[in-house]
N, C-alpha and C positions, 0 to 999 in steps of 0.2 A: 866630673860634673854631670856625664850625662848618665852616669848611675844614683846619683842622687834625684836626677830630675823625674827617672821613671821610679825610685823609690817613691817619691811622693804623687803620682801620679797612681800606683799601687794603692797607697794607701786614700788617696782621694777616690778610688774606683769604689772601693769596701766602702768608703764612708757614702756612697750613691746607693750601693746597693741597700744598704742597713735605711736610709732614708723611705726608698723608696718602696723596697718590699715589705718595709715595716710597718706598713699599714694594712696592709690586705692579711699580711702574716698575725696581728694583732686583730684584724674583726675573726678572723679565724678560728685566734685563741678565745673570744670572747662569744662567738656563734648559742654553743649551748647555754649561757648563763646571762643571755639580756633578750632572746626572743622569745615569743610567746605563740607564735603561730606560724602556719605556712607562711603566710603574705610578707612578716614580718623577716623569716628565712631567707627566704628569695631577692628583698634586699640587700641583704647581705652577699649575698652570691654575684647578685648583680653591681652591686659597689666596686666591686673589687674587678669583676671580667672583663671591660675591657683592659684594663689596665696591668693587671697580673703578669700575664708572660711579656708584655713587655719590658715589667720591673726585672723578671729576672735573667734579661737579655745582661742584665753588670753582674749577675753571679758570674754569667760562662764569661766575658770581659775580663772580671777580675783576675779567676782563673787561668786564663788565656795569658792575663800578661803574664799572671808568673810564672805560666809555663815558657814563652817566651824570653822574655828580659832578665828572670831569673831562674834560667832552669836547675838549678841546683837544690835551690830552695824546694822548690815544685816537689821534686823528688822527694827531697826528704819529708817535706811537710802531707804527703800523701802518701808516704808511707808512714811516716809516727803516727798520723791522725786519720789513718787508715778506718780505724773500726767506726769511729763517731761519723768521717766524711760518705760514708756506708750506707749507715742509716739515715744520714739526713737524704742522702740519695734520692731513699726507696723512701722517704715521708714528704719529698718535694712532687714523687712523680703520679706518686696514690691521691696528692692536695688538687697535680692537676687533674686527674683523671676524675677524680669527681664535680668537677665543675663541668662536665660533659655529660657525664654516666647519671647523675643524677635525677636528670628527669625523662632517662630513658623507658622507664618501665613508670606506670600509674598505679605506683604501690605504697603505702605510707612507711610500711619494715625497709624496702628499699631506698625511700629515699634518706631514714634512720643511718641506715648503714654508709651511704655516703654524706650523711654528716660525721658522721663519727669521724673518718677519714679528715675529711676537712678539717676538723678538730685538731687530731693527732699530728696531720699534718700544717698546723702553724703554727703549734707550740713544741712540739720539737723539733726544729728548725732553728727555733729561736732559741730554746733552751740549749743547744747545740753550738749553735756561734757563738752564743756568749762565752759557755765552757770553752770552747776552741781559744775564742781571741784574748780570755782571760788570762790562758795556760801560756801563749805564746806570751803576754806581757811579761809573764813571771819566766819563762824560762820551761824546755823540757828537755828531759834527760835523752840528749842525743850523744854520741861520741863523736870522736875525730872523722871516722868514717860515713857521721850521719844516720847511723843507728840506731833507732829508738830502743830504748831499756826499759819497757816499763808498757802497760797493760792498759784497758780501757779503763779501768777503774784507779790506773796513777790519774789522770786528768780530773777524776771526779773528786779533786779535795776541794777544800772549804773554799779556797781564793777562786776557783774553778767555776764550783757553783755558785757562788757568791756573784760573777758574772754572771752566768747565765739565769739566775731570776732576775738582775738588772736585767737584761736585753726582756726577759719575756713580760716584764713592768714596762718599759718602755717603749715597749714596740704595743703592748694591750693602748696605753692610755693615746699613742699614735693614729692606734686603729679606731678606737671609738670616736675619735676628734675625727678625722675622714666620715667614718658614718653620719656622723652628727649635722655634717658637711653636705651630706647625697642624701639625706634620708628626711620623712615629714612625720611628725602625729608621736605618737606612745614613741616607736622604735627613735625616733630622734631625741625626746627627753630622756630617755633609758640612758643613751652613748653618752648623753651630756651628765647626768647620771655618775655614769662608771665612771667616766673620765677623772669626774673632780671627786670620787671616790676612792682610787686607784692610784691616784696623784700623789698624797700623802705617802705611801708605800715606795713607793717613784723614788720621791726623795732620801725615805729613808734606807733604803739599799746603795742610791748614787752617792750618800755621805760615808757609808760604810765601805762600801766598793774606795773611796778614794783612801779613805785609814788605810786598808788593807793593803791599798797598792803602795803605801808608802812600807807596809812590813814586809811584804812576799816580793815585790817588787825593786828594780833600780831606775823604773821610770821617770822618777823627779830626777835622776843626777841630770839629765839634758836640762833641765826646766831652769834648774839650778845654775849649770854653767852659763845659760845664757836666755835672761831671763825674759827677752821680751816672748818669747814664745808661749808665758804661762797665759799671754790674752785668749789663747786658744779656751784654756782653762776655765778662766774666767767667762767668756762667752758662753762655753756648758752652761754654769752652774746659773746665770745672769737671764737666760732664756729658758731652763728651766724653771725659774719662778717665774718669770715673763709669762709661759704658757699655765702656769697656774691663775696669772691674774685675767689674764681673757677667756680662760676655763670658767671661772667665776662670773665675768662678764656675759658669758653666753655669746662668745666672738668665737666660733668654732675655727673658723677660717684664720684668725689670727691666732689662734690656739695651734693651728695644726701647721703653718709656716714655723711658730716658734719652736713647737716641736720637733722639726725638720731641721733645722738649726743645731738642736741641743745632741740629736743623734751622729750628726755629722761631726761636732765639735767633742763627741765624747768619743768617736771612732779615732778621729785625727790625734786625741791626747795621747790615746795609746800608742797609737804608730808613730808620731814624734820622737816619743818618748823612749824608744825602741830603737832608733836611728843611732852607729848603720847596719843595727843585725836585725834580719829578718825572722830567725829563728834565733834566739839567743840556747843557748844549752845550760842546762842548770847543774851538767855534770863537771866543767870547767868552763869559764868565759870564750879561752883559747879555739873550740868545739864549735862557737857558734856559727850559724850562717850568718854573712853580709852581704854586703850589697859590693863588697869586693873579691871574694869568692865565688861569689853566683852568678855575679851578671854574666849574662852572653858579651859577644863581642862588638868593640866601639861600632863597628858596621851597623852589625845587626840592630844594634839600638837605636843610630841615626837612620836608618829604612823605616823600621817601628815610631819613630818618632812623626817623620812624615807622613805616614800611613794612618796614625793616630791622629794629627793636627787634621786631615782632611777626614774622614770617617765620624772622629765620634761629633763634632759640631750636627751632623745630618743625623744622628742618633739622636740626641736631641732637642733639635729641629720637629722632628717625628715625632717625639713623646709630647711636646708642648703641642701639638698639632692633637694628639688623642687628647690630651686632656683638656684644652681648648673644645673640642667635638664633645666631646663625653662628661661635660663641667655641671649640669644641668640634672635637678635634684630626681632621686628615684619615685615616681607615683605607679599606684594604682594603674594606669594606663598603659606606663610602658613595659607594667609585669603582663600586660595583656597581648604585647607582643610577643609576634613569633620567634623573633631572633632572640629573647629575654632567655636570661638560665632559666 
């Protein structure tokens, strides 16, 4: 029981994180191709800073449990996906460092350069998880031992990437519905714009993305055994037209709840669906990680369990607290503050 509870607890962390950074991660990706000027920039930069490193306070979380509750998993999964978790690394720490660095010199090539950065660092990120969480749906070639067989470029097949342009579609149309949210004038019609430009693409990857997972995949068998769980499914698919209809409406705000929904709901499909190997192996089933190999001990998990129950409520506590403080649209004005990026 209580490794089922921190399974899902696992996978409800990644479905926070994907929520939450998937907006700053998407005006990112979308930075070079809807702004028009400095002014225009710097909201972008400013949308997203306070709230940034607190989104990715549920990477190191996420991480953290599975290094904890499942350290086996940990292991292996940081050593197969070694190369990809590498580079998103060093493209999380360049995204932050430009959100500082950038208006440290009164240069226009400099602050070029840390766009760019910015750039590269939220669409590959995004392009990366997807690949990642795609490969784990389908299975990677680990042995009995936990040995990954297979190179950066086994993870880059079709079902692979086929996630990861989902996530960087869904997490763009995410980010532009947030700016659309923060921002007034040109730069606000743009997001609204791309959003309901973008949208279409959205859907046709997230219909494609589900075919696939029914060929590359055994994610349906759980769905199938027991069916009331495909509400999950159904929820996705029902919010993502949801957030098309108040895209349309020009309800940014109901755009971008619904979208937070559909991210969370297409995180949870997968990990359900997964349930109880964490790592499946696609070299034998026998091979895989679960949640009965991995987990730590019943102690350890009732300590962690407590420790969680009282900690993360104050984590988010705190973030409704930033985004309560920090709710209030970006002008002119408060790009003229000091504290502003």
């Amino acid at each position: 029981m209580l490794e089922t509870t921190w399974f899902v607890i696992w996978g409800v962390l990644w479905a926070i994180y994907f929520m939450l950074d998937g907006f700053d991660l998407g005006m990112g990706t979308l930075l070079p191709f809807i702004t028009k000027n400095e002014t225009e920039r710097r909201t972008i930069y400013n949308a997203a800073g306070p709230f940034w490193d607190g989104n990715e306070v549920w990477l190191i979380t996420a991480g953290g449990v599975t290094f904890a509750a499942f350290p086996k998993a940990y292991a292996v999964m940081f050593s197969a996906l070694y190369a990809p978790l590498f580079i998103l690394l060093f493209a999380l720490i360049f995204r932050a460092v430009s959100f500082e660095f950038r208006n440290k010199i009164d240069s226009d090539g400099w602050r070029k350069v840390w766009d760019v950065f910015q750039f590269l660092g939220s669409v590959v990120p995004a392009l990366l998880l997807g690949v990642a969480f795609a490969n784990l749906f389908m299975g990677i070639p680990v042995d009995a031992d936990g040995v990954y067989h297979g190179t950066l470029f086994t993870l880059l097949n079709p079902y692979g990437l086929l996630g990861g342009v989902l996530f960087v579609l869904m997490f763009a149309v995410h980010g532009a519905l947030w700016l659309a949210i923060k921002s007034t004038g040109m730069i606000h019609d743009r997001a609204i714009t791309a959003a309901r430009g973008l949208w279409p693409y959205l859907l046709i990857a997230a219909v494609a993305f589900l075919a696939a997972t029914a060929v590359y995949t055994d994610l349906y068998s759980n769905y199938l055994s027991f069916p009331p769980l495909l509400v999950v499914l159904f929820l996705a698919v029902g919010m993502m037209l949801t957030t098309r209809f108040f895209i349309h409406g020009e309800s940014a705000g109901m755009a971008w709840i619904c979208s937070s929904v559909t991210i969370v709901c297409v995180t949870l499909f997968g990990v359900l669906g997964m349930y109880p190997a964490l790592i499946p192996s696609s070299l034998d089933p026998a091979y895989s990680v679960t949640i009965a190999n991995a987990a730590s001990s019943p102690l350890t998990l009732k300590i962690m369990l407590g420790v969680s129950l009282t900690c993360v409520p104050v984590v988010i506590g705190y973030q409704a607290w930033v985004f309560s403080v920090f709710s209030f649209k970006i002008t002119d004005k408060d790009l003229e503050s000091p504290h502003a990026y």
